[in-house]
C-alpha positions in Angstrom: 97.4 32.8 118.6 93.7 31.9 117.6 92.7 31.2 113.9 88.8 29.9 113.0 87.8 28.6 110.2 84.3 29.0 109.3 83.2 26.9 108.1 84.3 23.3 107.4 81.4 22.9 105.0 82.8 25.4 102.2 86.4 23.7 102.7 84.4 20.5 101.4 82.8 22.3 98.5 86.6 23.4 97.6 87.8 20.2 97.8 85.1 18.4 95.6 85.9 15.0 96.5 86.9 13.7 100.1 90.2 12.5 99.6 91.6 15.8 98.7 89.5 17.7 101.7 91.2 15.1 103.9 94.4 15.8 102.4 93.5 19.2 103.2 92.7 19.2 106.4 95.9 17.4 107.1 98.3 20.1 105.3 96.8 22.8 107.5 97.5 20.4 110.9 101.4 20.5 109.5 101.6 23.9 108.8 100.0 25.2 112.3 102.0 22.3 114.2 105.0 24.6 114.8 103.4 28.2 115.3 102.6 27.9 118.8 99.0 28.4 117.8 95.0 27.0 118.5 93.3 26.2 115.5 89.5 25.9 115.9 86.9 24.2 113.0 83.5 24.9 112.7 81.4 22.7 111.1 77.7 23.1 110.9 77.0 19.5 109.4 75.2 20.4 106.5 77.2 18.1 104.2 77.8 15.5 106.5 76.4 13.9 109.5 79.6 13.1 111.4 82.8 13.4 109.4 84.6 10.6 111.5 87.5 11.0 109.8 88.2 14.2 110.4 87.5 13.4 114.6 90.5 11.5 114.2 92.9 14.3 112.9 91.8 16.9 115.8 92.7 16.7 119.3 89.7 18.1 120.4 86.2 17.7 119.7 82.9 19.5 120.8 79.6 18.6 119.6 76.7 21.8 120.1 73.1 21.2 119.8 69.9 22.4 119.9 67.0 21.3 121.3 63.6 22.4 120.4 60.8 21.3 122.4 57.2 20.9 121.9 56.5 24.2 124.1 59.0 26.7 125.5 61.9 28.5 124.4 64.9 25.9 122.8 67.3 24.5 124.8 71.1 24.5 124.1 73.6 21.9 124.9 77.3 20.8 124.7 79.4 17.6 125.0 83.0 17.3 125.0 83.5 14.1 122.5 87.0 14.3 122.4 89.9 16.4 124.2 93.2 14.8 123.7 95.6 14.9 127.3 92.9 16.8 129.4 90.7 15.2 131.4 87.5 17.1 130.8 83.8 16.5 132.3 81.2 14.2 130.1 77.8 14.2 129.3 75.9 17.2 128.5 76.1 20.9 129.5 73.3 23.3 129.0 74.6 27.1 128.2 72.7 30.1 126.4 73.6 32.9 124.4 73.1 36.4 126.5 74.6 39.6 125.7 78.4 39.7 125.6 78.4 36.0 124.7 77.7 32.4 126.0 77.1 31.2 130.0 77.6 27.4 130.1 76.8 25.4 133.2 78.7 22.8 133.5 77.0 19.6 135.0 76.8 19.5 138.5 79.0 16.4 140.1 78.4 16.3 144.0 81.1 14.6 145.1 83.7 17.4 144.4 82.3 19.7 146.8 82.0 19.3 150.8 82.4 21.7 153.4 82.9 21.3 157.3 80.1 22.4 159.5 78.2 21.9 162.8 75.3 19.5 162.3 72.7 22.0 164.7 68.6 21.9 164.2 67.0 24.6 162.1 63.9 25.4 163.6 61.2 26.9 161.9 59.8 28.9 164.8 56.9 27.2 165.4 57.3 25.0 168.8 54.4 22.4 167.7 56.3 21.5 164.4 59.5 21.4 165.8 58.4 19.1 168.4 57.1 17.1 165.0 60.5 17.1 163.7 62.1 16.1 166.7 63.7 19.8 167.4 63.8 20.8 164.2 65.8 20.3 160.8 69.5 19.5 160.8 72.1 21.0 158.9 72.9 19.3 155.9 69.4 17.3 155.0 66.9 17.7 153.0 63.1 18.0 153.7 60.0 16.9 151.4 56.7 19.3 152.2 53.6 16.7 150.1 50.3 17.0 150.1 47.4 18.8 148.1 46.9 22.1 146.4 46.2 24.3 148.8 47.2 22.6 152.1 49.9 24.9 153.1 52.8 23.4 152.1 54.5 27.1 150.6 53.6 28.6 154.2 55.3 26.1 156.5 58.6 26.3 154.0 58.5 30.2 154.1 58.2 29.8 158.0 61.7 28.3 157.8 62.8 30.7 155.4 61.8 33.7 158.0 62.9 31.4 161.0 66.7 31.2 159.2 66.4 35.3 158.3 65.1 36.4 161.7 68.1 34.5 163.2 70.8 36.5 161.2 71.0 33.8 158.5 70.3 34.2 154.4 67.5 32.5 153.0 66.7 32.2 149.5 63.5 31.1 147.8 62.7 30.0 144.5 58.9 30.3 143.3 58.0 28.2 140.2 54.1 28.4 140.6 53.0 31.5 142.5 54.0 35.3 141.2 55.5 37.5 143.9 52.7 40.0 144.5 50.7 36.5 145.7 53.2 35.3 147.7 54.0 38.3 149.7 50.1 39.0 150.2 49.8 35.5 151.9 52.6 36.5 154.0 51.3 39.5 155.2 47.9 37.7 155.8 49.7 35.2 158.0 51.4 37.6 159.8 55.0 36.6 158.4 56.8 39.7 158.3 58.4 38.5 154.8 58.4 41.6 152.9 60.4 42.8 155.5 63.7 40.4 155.5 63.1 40.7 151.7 64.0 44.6 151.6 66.7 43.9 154.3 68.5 41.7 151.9 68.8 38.5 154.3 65.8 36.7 151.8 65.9 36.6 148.4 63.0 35.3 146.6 63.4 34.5 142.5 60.4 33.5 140.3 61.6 30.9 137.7 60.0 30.3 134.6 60.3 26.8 133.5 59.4 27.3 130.2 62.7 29.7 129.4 65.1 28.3 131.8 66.7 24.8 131.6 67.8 22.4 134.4 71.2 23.2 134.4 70.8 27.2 134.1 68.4 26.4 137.6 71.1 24.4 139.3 73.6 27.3 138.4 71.5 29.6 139.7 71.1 27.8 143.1 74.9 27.3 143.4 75.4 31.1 143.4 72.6 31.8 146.0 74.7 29.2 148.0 78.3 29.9 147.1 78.1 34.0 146.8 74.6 35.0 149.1 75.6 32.7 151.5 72.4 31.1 151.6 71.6 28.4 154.8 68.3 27.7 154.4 67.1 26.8 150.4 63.3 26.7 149.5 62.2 24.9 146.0 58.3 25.6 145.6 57.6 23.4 143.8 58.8 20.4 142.7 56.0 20.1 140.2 57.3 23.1 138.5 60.6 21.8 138.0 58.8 18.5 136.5 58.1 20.7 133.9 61.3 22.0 133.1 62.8 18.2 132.7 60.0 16.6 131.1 61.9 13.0 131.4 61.5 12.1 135.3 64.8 9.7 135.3 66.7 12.7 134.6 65.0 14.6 136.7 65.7 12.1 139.9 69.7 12.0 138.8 69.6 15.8 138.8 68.0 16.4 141.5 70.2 13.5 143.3 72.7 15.5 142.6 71.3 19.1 143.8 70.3 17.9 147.1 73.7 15.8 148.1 75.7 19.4 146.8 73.4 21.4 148.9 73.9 18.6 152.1 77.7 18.5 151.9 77.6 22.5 152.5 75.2 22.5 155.2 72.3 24.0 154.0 69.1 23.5 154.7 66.9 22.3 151.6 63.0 22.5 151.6 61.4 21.2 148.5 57.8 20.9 148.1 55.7 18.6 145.9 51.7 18.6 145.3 50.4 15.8 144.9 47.5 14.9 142.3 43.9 15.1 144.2 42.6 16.7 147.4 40.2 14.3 149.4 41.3 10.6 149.7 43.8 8.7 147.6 46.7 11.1 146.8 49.3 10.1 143.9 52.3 12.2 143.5 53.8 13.2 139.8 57.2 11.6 140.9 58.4 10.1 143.5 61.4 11.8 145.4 60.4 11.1 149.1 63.6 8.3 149.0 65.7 11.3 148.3 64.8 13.4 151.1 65.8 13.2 154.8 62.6 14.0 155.9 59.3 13.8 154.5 56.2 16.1 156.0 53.0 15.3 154.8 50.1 17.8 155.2 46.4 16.5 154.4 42.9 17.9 154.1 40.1 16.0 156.2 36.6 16.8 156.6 35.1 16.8 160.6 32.3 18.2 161.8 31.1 19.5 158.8 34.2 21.4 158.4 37.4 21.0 155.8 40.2 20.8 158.2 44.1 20.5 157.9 46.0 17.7 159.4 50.6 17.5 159.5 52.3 14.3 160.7 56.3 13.6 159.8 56.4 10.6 158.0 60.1 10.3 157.7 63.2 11.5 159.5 66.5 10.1 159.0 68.2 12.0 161.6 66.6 11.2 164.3 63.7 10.5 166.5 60.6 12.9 165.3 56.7 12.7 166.7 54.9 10.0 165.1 51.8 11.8 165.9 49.2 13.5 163.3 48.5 17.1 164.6 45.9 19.1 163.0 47.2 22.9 162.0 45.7 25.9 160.6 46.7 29.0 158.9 45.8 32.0 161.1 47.0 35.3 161.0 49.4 34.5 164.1 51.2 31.9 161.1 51.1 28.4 161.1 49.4 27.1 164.4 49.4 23.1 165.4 47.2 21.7 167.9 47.2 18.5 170.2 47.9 14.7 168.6 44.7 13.9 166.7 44.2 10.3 168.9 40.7 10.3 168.9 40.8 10.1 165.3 41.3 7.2 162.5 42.0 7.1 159.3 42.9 10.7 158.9 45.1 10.7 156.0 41.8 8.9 154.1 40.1 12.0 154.1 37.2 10.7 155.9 38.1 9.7 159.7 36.2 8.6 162.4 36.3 9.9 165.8 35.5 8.1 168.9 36.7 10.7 171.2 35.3 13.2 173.7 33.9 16.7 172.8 36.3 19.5 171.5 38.9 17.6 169.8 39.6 20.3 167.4 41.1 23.4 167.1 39.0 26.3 167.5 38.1 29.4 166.4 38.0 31.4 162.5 34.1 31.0 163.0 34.0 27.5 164.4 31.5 27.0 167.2 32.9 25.8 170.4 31.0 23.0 171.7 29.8 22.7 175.1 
């Protein structure tokens, strides 16, 4: 039922001339026409680049390559070129070579998958940044967490994660840039009771390693914390990680296109957070994806009374009203805790403001000295 020849490249040798390989190739497509048989061809183009000709005699045709890049482990890819009364999916695949033989992830297309479900608000259990959001984040959209290193982006997208878990629903979590010992010690210091949802199964946290696993490996791995852990709520920290992984940002903005729409038409919940380049002042951002998002948070440092502080406004909200207000927050170890509209302040986001207000505008306590 299944007969490989390999390789093509000692055929050639045989033949000596490419007429009679040719005249070869097409006395074997006789004989095997009638046996009720698949004949595969391996050809490792060492005497050829492409052997057009012979593209022409099979019905199929797949093309394998091998990427090397400048730091990481290689990357493998495959395009159908050719498949003769099938229609087959185009482009390029990514797949590896594990134990037992080859995984191929076959490029995501959105479109093909949608799933009915009731448009509620996620919240994130805290009532100030709910209020931000408008009551929270609806099914099916996408949030952007941006600001500096630092700010506390991870927290407030863990908060959602424990929110989702705490209220019978899966959660899953991938970590690009921080190991898992650090990431459950700032839980714990927070007084987000991570560790525990973890051990009961309803979070699941995976560290990814950009440097050994490609972009569509990662998408195939999110697909089966949706489609198999049942997964609502879905937490990408970072986005600068994933950068990494597809060096070329246009492919990076048509994947991730495609990741976020999948992960809408099911209902989940995405959170995907992106540092930005600086800490004080102008921020720049190493790509831009806040037109792909639903809603866009942005978290900033600011210095006041001597003191480096931590201000949260939504920016963006497609599905709905949200605050338009810029709160200041802090990370205590009661969580993530948001204080009054900052409007005694300008120019927050500058890193700089000035405040024309009356005393004790701030949040206080962690050592800060109330004022009389």
């Amino acid at each position: 039922m299944r007969v490989v020849f390999d390789s093509l490249s000692e055929m050639r040798l045989l033949a000596q001339n490419p007429i009679r390989y040719r005249r070869q190739i097409l006395a074997l497509k006789h004989f095997f026409s009638g046996r009720n048989c698949t004949i595969v061809l391996l050809d490792d183009l060492s005497s050829s680049a492409n052997d057009i000709q012979l593209h022409s005699i099979a019905h199929g045709v797949i093309r394998l390559e091998q990427v090397a890049l400048d730091y990481g482990a290689e990357r493998r890819r495959l395009r159908v070129i050719k498949m003769r009364g099938t229609k087959f999916r185009g482009g390029y695949h990514d797949f590896t070579i594990q134990t037992g033989g080859i995984a191929i992830y076959p490029r995501l297309v959105a479109s093909e998958h949608h799933k009915a479900f009731i448009g509620e608000k996620t919240q994130s259990g805290s009532a100030e940044l709910d209020a931000l959001l408008g009551g929270g984040l609806p099914r099916g959209t996408s949030a952007l967490l941006i600001g500096g290193a630092g700010v506390g982006k991870s927290s407030v997208a863990i908060t959602f994660a424990v929110a989702a878990a705490e209220r019978g629903e899966n959660a899953s979590i991938f970590a690009f840039d921080e190991g898992l010992g650090t990431l459950y010690a700032r839980a714990a210091g927070l007084g987000i009771p991570l560790q525990a949802h973890v051990d009961a199964g309803r979070i699941s946290i995976q560290q990814i390693d950009p440097a050994e696993m490609s972009p569509g490996e990662f998408t195939h791995v999110v697909r089966g914390a949706v489609e198999r852990k049942k997964a609502r709520v879905i937490v990408i920290d970072s986005l600068n990680g994933y950068l990494n992984a597809m060096p070329d940002e246009r492919f990076l903005v048509l994947q991730m296109h495609e990741l976020l729409s999948y992960l809408n038409q099911l209902g989940v919940v995405t959170i995907v957070v992106l540092a930005q380049h600086g800490l004080m002042g102008p921020m720049q951002s190493p790509v831009d994806m806040s037109y792909l998002s639903d809603s866009v948070i942005m978290l900033r440092y600011f210095e006041a009374g001597g003191r480096v502080r931590r201000a949260i406004s939504v920016v963006k909200n497609r599905s709905g009203i949200h605050e338009n207000t810029i709160r200041e927050f802090r990370l205590t170890s009661d969580g993530v805790t948001a204080g009054p509209p900052l409007t005694d302040f300008s120019g927050i986001f500058s890193g700089t403001p000035t405040y024309v207000g009356g005393p004790k505008p701030l949040l206080q306590g962690d050592g800060d000295e109330r004022r009389e």
